[in-house]
DODRENFI-485973 format. One record per atom (N, C-alpha, C, CB): residue in one letter; x, z, y. Coordinates in steps of 0.05 Angstrom, whole numbers, padded with zeros to 5 digits, always signed. Glycine has a CB too. Layout:
% DODRENFI-485973
AXZY...
This chain:
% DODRENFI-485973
X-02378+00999-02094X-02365+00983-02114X-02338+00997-02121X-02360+00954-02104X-02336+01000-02145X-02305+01015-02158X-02290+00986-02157X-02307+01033-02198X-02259+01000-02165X-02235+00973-02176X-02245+00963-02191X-02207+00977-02188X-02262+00971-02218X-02274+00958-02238X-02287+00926-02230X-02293+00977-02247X-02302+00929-02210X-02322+00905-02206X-02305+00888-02194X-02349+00910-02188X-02323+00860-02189X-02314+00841-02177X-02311+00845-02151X-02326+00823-02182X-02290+00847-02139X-02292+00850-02100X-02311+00816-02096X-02245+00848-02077X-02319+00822-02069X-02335+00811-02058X-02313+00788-02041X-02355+00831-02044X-02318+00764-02044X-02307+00745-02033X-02319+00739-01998X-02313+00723-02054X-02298+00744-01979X-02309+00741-01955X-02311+00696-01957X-02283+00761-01925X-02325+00687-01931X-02332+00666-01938X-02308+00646-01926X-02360+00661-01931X-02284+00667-01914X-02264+00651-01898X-02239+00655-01930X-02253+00669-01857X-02228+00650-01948X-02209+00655-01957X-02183+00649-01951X-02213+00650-01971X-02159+00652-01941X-02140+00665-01930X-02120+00660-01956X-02150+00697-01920X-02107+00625-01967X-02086+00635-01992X-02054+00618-01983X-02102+00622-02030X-02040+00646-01983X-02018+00633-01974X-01996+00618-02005X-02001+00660-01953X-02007+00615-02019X-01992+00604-02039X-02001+00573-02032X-01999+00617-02070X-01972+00555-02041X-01981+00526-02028X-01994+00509-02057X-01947+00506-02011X-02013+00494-02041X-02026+00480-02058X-02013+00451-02076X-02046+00474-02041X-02025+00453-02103X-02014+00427-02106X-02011+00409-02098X-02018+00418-02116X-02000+00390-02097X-01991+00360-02082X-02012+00342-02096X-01955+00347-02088X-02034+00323-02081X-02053+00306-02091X-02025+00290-02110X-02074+00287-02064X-02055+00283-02123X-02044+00252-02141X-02048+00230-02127X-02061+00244-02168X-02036+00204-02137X-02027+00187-02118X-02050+00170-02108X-02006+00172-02128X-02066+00175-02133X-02094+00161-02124X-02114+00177-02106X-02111+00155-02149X-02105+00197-02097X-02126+00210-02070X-02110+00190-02047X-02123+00256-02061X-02081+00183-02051X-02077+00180-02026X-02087+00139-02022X-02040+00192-02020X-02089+00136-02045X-02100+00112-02047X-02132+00106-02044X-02093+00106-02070X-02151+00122-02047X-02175+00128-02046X-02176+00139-02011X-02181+00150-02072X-02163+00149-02002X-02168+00154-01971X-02157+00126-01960X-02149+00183-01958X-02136+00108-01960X-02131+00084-01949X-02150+00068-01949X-02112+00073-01959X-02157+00065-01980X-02180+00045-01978X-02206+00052-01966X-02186+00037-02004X-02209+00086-01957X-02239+00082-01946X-02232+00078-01911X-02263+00113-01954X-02199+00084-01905X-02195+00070-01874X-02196+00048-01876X-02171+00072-01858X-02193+00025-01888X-02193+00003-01894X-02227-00007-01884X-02182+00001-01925X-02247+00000-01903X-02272+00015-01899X-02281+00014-01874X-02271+00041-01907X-02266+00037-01865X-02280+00043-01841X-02265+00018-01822X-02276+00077-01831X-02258+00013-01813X-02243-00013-01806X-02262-00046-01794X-02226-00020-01838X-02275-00043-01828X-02282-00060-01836X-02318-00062-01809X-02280-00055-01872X-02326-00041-01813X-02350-00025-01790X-02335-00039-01771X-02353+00016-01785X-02315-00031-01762X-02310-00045-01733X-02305-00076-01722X-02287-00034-01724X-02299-00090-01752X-02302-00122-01753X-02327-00131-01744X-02299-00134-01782X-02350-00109-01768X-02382-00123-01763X-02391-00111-01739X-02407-00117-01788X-02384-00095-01728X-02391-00092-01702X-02379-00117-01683X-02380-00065-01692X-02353-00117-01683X-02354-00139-01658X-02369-00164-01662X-02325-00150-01650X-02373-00176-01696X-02388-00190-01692X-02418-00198-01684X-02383-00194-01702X-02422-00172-01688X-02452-00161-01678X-02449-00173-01648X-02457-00122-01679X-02429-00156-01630X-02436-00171-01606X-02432-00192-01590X-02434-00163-01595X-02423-00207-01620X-02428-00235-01615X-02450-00243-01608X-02424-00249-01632X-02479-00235-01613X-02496-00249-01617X-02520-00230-01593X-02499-00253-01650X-02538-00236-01587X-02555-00231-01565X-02571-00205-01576X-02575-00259-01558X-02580-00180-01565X-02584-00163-01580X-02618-00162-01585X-02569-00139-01569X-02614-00156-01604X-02633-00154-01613X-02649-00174-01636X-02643-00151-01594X-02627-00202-01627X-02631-00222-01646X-02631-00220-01687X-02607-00238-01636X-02643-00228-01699X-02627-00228-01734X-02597-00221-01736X-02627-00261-01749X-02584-00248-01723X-02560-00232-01728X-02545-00215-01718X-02548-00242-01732X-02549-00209-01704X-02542-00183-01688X-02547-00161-01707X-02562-00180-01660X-02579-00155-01713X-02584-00135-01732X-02572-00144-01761X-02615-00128-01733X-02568-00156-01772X-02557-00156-01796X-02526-00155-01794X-02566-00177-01811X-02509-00161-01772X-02483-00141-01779X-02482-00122-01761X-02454-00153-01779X-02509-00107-01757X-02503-00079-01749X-02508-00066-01767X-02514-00069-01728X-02535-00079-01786X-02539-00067-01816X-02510-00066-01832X-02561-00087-01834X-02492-00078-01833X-02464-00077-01850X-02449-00062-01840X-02448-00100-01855X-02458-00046-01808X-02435-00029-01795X-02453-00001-01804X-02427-00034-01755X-02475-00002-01809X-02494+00027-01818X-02488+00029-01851X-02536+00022-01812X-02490+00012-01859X-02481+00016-01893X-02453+00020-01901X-02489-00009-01911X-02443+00003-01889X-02404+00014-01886X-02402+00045-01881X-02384-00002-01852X-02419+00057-01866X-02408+00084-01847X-02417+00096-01872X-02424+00096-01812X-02444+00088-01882X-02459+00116-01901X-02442+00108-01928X-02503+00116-01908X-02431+00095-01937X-02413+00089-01955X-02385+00106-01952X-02409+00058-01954X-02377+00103-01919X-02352+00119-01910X-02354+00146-01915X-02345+00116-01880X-02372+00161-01905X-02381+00181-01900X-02379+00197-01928X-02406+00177-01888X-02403+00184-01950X-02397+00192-01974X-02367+00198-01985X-02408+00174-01989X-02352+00181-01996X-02322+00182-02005X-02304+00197-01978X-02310+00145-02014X-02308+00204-01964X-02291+00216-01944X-02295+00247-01949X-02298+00206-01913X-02328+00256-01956X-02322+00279-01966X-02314+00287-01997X-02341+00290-01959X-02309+00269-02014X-02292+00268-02033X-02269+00268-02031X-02295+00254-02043X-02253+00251-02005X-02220+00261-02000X-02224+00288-01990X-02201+00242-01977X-02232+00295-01969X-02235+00324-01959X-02236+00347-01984X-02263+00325-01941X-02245+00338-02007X-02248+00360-02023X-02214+00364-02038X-02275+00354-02046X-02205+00344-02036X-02179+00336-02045X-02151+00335-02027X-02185+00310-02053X-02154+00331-02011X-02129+00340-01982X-02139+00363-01960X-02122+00306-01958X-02120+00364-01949X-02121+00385-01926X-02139+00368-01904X-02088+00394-01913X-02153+00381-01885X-02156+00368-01870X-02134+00360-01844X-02175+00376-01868X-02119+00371-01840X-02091+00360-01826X-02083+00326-01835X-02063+00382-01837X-02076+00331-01873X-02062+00309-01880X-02093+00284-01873X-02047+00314-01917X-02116+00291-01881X-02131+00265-01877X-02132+00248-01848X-02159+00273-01883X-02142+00269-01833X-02140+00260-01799X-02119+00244-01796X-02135+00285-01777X-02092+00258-01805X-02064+00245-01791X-02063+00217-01794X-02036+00255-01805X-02076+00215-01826X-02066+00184-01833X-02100+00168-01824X-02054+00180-01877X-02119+00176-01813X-02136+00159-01799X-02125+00140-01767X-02159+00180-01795X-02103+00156-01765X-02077+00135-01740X-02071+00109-01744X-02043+00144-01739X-02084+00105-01776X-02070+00073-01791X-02088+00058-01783X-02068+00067-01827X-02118+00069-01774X-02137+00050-01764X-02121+00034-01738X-02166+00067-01754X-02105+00037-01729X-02095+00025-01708X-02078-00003-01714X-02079+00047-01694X-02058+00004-01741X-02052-00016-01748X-02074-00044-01762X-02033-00006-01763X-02086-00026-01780X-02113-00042-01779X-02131-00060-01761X-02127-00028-01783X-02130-00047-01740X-02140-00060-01724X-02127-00083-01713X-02145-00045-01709X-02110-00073-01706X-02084-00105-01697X-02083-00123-01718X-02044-00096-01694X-02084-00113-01746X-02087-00139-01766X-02106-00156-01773X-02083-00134-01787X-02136-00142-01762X-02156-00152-01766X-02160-00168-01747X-02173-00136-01772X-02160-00158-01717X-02160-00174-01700X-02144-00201-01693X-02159-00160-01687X-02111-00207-01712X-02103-00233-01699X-02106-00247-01727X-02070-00234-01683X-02121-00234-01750X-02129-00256-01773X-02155-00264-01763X-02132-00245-01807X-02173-00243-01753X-02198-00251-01757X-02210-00265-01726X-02215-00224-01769X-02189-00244-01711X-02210-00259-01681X-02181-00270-01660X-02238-00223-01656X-02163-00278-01679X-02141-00294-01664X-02127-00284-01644X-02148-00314-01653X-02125-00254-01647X-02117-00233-01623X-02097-00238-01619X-02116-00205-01625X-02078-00236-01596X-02045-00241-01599X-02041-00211-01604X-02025-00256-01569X-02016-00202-01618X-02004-00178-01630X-01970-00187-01607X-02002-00178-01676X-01971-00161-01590X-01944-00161-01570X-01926-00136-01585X-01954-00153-01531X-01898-00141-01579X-01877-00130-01584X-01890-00103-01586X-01854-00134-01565X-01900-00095-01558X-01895-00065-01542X-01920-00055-01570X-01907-00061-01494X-01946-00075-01581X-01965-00057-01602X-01960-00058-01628X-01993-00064-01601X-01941-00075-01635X-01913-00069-01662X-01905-00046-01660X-01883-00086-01661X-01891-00039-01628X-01871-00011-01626X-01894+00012-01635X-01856-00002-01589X-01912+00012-01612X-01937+00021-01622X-01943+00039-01645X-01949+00002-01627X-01953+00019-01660X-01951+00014-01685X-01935+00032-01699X-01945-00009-01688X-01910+00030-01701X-01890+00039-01713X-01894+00074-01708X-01862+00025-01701X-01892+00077-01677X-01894+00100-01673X-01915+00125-01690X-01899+00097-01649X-01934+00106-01683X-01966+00114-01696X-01949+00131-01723X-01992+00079-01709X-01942+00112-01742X-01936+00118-01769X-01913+00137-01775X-01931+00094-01780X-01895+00141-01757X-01874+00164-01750X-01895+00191-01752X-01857+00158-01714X-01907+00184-01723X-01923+00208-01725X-01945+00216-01746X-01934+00210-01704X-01948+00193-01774X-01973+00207-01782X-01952+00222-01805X-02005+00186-01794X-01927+00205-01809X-01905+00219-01831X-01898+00247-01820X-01875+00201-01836X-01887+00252-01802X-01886+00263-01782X-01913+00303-01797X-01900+00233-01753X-01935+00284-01786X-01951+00308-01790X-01958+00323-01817X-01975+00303-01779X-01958+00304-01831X-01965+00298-01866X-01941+00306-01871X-01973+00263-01881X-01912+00312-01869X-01888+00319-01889X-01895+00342-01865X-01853+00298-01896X-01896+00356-01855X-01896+00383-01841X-01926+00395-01855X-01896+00379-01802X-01937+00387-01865X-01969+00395-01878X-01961+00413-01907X-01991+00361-01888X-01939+00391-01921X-01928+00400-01947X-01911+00429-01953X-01911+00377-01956
């Protein structure tokens, strides 16, 4: 191959120029599919509410299998759109999620020390995400 031709692209590319900054709606479109995924872990516990193997048992495990393949889809749509650093970091929010879902939905008590928690969580996902940029 001369300079003329196209060089051959190896399949690892290697670009140190920094990438644009998403628009605000990737970062909105990744919340809502933690939200999403979240939501899998509601119909699961209520799944084991119920005796296995029973109807309802399988029908909100069916809403934790259609949630995921729903997740799954749009997650590799953020991936095409953020780093994978910045996505992971902010999947830490499932935690706050979780604490919210649990004392609306299943009357969990929420203590000081999983507020602090909490807080921390979100330090560190700012934390990883403004060191990404």
């Amino acid at each position: 191959m001369n300079s003329k031709d196209t060089p051959e692209l190896s399949p690892i590319q290697l670009d140190a120029t920094p990438a644009k900054r998403p628009s605000w709606y990737v970062y909105v479109m990744l919340h809502g599919i933690i939200v999403m995924y979240t939501l899998a872990a509601i119909c699961s516990k209520m799944a084991a509410g119920y005796a296995f193997g029973s109807l309802p048992f399988f029908a909100w495990y069916a809403g934790v299998l259609l949630i995921l393949f729903l997740y799954a889809i749009v997650w590799q749509q953020v991936l095409k759109r953020l780093t994978l650093t910045t996505a992971f970091a902010n999947k830490g929010v499932t935690v706050i999620w979780g604490m919210l879902w649990g004392a609306l939905i299943f009357a969990e008590h929420i203590s000081i020390w999983m507020i602090i928690g909490a807080a921390l969580v979100l330090v560190g996902i700012i934390l990883v995400v403004s060191a990404d940029e």
